[in-house]
C-alpha positions as CSV (number, residue, x, y, z in Angstrom):
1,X,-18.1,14.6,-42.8
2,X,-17.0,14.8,-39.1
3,X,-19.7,13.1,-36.7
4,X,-21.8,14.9,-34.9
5,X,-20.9,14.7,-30.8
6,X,-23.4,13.3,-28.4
7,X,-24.9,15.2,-25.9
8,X,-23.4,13.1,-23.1
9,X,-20.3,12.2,-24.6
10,X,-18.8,10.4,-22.3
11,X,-19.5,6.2,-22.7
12,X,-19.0,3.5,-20.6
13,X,-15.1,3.1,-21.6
14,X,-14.3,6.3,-20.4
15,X,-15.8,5.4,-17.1
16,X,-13.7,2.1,-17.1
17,X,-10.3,3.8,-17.5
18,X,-11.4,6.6,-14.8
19,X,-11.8,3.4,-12.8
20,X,-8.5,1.9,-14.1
21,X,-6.8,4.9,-13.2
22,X,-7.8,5.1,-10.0
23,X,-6.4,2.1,-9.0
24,X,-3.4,2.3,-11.0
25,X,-2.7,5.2,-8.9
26,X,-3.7,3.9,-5.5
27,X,-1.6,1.2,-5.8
28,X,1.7,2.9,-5.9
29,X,0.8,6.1,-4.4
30,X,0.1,4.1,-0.9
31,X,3.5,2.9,-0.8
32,X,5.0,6.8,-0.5
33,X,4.6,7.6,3.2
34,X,6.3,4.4,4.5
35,X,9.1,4.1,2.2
36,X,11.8,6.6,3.4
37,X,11.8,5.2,6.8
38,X,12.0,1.9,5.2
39,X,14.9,2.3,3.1
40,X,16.3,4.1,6.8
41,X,15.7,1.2,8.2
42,X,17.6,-1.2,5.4
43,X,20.5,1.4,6.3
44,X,20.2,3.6,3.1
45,X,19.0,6.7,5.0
46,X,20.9,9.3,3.1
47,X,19.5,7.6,-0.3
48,X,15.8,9.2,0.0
49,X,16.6,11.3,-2.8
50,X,16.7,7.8,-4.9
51,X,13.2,6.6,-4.2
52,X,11.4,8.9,-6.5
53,X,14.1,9.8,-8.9
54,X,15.0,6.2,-9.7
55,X,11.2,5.2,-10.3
56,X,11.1,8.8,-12.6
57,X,14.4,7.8,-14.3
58,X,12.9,4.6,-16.0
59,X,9.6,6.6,-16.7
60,X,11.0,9.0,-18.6
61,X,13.4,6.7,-20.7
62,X,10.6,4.1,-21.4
63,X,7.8,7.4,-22.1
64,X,9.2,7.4,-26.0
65,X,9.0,3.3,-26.3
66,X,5.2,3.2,-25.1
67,X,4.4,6.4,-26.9
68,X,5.5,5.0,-30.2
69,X,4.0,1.3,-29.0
70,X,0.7,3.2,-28.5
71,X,0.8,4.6,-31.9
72,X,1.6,1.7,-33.5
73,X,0.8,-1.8,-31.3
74,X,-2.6,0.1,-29.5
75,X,-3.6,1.9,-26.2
76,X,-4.3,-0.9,-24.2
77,X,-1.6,-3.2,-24.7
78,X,0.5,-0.8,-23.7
79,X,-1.1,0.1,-20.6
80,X,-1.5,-3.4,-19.6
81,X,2.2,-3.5,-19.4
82,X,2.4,-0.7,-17.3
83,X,-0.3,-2.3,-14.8
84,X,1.6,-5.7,-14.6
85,X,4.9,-4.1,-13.7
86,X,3.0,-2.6,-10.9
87,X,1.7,-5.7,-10.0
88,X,4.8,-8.2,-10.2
89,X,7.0,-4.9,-8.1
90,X,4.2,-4.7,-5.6
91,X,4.5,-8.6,-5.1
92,X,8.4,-8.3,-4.4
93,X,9.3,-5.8,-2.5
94,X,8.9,-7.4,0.6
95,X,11.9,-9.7,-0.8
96,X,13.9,-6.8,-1.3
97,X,15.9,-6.9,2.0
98,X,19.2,-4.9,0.9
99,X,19.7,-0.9,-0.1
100,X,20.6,-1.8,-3.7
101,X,17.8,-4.3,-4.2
102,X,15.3,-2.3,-2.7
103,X,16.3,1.1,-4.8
104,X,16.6,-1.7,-8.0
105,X,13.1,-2.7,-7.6
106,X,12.0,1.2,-7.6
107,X,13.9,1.1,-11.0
108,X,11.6,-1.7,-12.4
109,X,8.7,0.1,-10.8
110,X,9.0,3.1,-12.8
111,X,8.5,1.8,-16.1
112,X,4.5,1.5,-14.5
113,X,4.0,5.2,-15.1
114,X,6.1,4.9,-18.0
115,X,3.8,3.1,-20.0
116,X,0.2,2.9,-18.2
117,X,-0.7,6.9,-17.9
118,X,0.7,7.6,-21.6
119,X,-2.1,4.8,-22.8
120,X,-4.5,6.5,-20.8
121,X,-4.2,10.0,-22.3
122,X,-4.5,8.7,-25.7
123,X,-7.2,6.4,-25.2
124,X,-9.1,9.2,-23.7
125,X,-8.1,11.9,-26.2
126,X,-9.7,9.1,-29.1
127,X,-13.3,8.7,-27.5
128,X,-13.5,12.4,-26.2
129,X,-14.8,15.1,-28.5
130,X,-12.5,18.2,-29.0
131,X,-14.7,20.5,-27.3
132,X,-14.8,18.6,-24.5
133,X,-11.1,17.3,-24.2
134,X,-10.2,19.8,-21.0
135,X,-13.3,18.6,-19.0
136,X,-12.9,14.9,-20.0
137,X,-8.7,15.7,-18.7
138,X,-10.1,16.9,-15.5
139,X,-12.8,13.9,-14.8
140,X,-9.6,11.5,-15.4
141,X,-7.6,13.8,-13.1
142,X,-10.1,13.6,-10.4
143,X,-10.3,9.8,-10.3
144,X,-6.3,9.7,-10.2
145,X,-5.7,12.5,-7.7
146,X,-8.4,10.0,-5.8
147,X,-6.1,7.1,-5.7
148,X,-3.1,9.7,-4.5
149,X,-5.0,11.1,-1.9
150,X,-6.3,7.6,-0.6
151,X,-3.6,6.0,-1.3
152,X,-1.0,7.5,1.4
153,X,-3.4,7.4,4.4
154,X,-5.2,4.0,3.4
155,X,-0.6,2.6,3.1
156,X,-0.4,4.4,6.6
157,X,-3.5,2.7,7.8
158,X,-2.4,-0.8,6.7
159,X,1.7,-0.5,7.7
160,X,0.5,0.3,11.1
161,X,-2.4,-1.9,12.1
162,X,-1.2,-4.9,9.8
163,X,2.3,-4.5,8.4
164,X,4.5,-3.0,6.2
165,X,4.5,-6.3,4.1
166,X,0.8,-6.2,3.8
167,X,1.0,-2.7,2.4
168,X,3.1,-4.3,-0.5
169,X,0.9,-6.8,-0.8
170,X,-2.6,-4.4,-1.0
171,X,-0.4,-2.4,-3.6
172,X,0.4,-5.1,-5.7
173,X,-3.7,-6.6,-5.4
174,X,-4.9,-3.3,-6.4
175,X,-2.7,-3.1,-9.5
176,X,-4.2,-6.3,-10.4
177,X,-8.0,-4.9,-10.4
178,X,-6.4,-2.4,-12.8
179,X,-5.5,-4.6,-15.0
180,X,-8.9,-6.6,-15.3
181,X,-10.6,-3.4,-15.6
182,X,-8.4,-2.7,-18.6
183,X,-9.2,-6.2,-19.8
184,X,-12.9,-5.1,-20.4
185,X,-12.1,-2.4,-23.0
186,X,-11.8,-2.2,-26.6
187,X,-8.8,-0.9,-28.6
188,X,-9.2,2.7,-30.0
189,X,-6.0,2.6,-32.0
190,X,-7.4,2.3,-36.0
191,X,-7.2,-1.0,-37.5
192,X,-5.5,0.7,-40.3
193,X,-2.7,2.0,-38.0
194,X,-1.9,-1.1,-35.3
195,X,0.7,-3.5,-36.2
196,X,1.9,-6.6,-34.2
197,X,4.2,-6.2,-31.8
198,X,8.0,-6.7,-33.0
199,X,11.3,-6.2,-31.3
200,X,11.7,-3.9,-34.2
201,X,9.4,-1.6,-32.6
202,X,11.8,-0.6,-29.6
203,X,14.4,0.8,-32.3
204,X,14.3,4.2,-31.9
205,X,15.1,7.2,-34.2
206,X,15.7,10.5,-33.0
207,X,12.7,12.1,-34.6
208,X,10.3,9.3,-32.4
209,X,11.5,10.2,-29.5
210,X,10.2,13.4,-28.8
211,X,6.5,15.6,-30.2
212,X,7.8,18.7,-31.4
213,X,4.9,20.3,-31.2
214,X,4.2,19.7,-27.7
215,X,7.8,21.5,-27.0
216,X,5.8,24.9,-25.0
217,X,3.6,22.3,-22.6
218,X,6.4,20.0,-21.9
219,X,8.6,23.1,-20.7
220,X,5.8,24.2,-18.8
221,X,5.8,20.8,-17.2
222,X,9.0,20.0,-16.4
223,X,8.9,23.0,-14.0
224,X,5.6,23.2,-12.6
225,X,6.3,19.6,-11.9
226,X,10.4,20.0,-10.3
227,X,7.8,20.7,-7.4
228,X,6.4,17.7,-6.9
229,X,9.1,15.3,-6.7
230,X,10.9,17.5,-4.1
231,X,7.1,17.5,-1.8
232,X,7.4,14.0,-2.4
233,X,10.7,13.4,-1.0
234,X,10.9,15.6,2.1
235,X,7.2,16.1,3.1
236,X,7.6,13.0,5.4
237,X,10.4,13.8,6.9
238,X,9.0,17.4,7.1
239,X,5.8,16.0,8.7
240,X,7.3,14.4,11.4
241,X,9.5,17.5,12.6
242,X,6.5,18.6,12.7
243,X,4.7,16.1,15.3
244,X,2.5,14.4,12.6
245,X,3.4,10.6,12.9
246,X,1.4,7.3,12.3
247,X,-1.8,7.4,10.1
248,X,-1.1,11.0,10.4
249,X,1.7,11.2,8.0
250,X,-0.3,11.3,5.3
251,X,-2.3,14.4,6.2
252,X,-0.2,16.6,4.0
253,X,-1.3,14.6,0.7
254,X,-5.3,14.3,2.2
255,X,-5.3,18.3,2.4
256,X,-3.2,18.3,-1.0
257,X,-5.5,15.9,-3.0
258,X,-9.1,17.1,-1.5
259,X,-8.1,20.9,-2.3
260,X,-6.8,19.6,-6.1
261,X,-10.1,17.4,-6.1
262,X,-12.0,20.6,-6.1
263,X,-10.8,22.5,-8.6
264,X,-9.9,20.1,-11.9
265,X,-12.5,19.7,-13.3
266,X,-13.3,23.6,-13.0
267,X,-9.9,24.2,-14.4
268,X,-10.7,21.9,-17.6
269,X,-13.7,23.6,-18.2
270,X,-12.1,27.0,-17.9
271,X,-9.3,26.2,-20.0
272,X,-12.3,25.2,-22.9
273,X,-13.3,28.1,-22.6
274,X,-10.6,30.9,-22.1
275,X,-7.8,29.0,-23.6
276,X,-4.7,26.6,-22.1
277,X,-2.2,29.2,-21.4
278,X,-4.3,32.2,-19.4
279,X,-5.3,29.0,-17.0
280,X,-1.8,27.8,-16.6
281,X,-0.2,31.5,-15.9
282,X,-2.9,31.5,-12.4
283,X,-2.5,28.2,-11.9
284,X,1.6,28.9,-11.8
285,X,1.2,31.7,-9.5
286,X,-1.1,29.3,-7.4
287,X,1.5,27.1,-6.8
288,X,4.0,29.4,-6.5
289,X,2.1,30.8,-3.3
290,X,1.5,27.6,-2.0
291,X,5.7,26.9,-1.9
292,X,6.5,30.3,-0.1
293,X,3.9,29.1,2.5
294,X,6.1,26.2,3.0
295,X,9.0,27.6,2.9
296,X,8.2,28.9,6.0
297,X,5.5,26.5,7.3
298,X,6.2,27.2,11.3
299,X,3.5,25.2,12.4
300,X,0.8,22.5,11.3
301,X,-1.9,24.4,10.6
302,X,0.3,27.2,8.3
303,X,2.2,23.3,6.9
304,X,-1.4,22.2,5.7
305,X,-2.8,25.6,4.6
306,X,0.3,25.3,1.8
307,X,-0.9,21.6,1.4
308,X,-4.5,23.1,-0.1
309,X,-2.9,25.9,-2.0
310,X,-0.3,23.6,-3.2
311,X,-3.1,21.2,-4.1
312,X,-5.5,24.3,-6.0
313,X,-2.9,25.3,-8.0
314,X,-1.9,21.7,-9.0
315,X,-5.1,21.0,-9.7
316,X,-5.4,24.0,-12.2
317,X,-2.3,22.9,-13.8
318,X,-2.6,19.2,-14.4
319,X,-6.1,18.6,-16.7
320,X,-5.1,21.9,-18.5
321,X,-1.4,20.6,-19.8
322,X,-2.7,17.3,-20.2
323,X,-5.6,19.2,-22.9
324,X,-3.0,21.6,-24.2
325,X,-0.6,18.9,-25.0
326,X,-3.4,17.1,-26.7
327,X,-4.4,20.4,-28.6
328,X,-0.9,20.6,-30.2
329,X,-0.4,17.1,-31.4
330,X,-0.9,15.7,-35.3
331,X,-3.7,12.3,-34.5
332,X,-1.2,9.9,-35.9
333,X,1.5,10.8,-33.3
334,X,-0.9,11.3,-30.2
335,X,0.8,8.7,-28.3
336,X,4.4,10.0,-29.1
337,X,3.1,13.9,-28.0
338,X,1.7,12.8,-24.8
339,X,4.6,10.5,-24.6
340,X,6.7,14.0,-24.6
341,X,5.0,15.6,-22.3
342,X,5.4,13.0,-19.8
343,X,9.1,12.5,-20.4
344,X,9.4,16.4,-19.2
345,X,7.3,15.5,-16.6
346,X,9.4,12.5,-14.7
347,X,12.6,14.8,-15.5
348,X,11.1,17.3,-13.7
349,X,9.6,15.1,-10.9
350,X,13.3,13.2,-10.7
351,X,15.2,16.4,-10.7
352,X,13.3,17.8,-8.1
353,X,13.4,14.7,-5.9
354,X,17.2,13.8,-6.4
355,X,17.8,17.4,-5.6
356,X,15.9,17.9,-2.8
357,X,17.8,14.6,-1.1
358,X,20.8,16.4,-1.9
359,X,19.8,19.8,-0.3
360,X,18.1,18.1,2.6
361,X,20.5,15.3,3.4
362,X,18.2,14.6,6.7
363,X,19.4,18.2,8.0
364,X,15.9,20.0,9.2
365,X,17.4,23.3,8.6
366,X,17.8,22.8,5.0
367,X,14.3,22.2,4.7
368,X,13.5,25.9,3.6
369,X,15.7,26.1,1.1
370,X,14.6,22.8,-1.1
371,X,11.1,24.6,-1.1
372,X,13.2,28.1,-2.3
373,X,14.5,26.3,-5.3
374,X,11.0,24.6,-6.5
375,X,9.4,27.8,-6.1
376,X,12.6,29.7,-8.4
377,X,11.3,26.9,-10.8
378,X,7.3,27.7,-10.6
379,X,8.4,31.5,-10.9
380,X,10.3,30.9,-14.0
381,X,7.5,28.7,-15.4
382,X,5.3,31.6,-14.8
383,X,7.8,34.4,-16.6
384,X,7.5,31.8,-19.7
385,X,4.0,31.4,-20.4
386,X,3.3,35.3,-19.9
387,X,5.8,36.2,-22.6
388,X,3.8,33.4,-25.0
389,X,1.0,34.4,-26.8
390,X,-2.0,34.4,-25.1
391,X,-4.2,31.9,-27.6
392,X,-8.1,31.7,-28.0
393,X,-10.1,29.0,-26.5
394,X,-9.4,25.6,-27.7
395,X,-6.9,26.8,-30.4
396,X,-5.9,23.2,-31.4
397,X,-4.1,22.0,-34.6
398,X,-6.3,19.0,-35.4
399,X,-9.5,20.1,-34.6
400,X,-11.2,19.3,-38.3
401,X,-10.6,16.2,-37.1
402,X,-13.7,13.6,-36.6
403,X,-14.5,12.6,-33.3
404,X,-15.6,8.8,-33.0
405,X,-19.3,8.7,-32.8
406,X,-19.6,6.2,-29.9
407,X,-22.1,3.3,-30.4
408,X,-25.5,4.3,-29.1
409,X,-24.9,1.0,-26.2
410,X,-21.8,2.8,-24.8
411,X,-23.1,6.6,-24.5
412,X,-24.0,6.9,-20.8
């Protein structure tokens, strides 16, 4: 018979990989402000486009490797590889002197979030009751929209009193504590399902690469998220048309990451409650305010008033796919549905970031209309999830299944 769920469900492990995650994202989220007017200054200026599409491009092809290796090898092996590659790129990219070894190294960095964040959602999905799996999505939001929100300012803060090879260095030292946080957590993969690594494992079939029945949240992602890599990839240059330079470069992802802060784990709860899809169609229209505001965005204050909106309706968005994604997926192939999801995420985060260099190509007038496309994107997101059926809450497919009853030493 199914276990009953605890009270407080959430043990100590789950507290560990908030931790974990919010260091994971720290570490390469400080690098963002500083490293378009790095690569300017290596003399690949017009290549800004490259520096988030080329770390999204090796996400996305490794997403269907560590979703079956999660499946199969375990959760945490796989997202101790994702914190070492952190680690080892944060180490060398102060050795990465030229254009083409600089945007190689972002290459290598992106299998990171290629493996690490796909172990995460699957670790948590095994240890979190089913009734509580949009909460527990927002809690583990939280603690990684912590790490991007600190981590831009605190990579400001260190490039400009210290220097820019410090920065590398605190980014590469932080991925470490990931990883030994990670090392102090037990597998939740079932003994009846792991298997030691082979080389066999990275043969891939069709049918492993992508979830099916995830196909409705991974649309939904790929173009609530377009938005995101095109922010990414202008807002600094967008900033400092503005007058915001120094430290103060990073003010756009403070206001965006404090106003998404607020509202996850609101948004996880709500989406318990009234269902995945009625959150996601506000949380689209949300965001699609937010872009019109920067679209036009004349001065700062109107430029970080679409920062919070931006950041509210992210925040709606995020814990509620990650849940809904979950919702959809057969137990046995969680890793390879979140692995989906994620893949439509980096295309969407790479398309909008190689796009928006190409639209933007360092001419401040052009800034307008990258923002007009990601918000044609959010729009059509929108017209897709009112025309799908509006579901009840938590409709999931495998929700007879038993939740984990932790041990009573772990419940906290």
């Amino acid at each position: 018979m199914p276990t009953i769920a605890p009270a407080r469900p959430y043990t100590i492990g789950f507290w560990l990989m908030c931790l974990s995650s919010f260091l994971f994202f720290l570490s390469f989220n400080l690098l963002l402000p500083e490293l378009p007017d790095h690569l300017t200054r290596l003399g690949g200026g017009e290549y800004k486009g490259y520096i988030i599409a080329l770390f999204t491009l090796t996400a996305a092809i490794s997403r269907p490797f560590s979703g079956k290796l999660a499946d199969t090898v375990g959760r945490i092996p796989v997202m101790v590889f994702g914190s070492l590659v952190c680690f080892v790129c944060g180490f060398f990219y102060p050795w990465a002197l030229t254009v083409t070894g600089f945007l190689g190294l972002r290459l290598l960095h992106g299998f990171s979030t290629g493996f690490k964040p796909t172990g995460t959602a699957a670790f948590i999905a095994d240890i979190v009751p089913v009734e509580r799996r949009g909460e527990a999505m927002g809690l583990l939001g939280i603690t990684g929209a912590l790490g991007m929100a600190f981590g831009p300012a605190f990579g400001s803060w260190l490039a400009s009193h210290f220097s820019l090879n410090t920065m590398f260095y605190c980014s590469s030292g932080v991925a470490l504590l990931s990883l030994l946080v990670q090392g102090t957590l037990t597998e939740t993969l079932p003994v009846a399902q792991r298997q030691r690594f082979s080389p066999a494992l990275l043969t891939m079939k069709w049918s492993e690469v992508l979830e099916p029945r995830v196909l409705s949240p991974a649309v939904v992602t790929l173009l609530c998220l377009f938005p995101f890599g095109a922010v990414l990839t202008v807002i600094p240059d967008q900033s400092r048309l503005l007058g915001l330079t120094g430290s103060d470069k990073g003010l756009f992802y403070i206001c965006f990451t404090v106003a998404s802060l607020a509202v996850r784990l609101v948004a996880g709860k709500a989406s318990d409650t009234h269902g995945r899809v009625p959150v996601l169609r506000w949380s689209a229209g949300v965001v699609a305010l937010g872009l019109a505001l920067l679209v036009w965005a004349p001065t700062v204050p109107w430029f970080l008033a679409a920062a919070v909106v931006f950041g509210i309706g992210t925040g709606l968005n995020s814990p509620t796919l990650y849940a809904w994604t979950i919702d959809l997926s057969h137990p046995e192939h969680r890793g390879r549905a979140v692995a989906t999801m994620y893949i439509a995420l980096e295309i969407g985060i790479g398309l909008g970031a190689l796009l928006a260099g190409w639209i933007f190509s360092n001419v401040p007038g052009h800034l307008p209309y990258v923002h007009a496309l990601s918000l044609l994107c959010v729009l059509t997101a929108l017209v897709y999830l009112i025309i799908l059926p509006t579901e009840g809450p938590i409709q999931v497919l495998n929700a007879a299944e038993p939740t984990p009853e932790p041990a009573a030493e772990e419940v906290v």
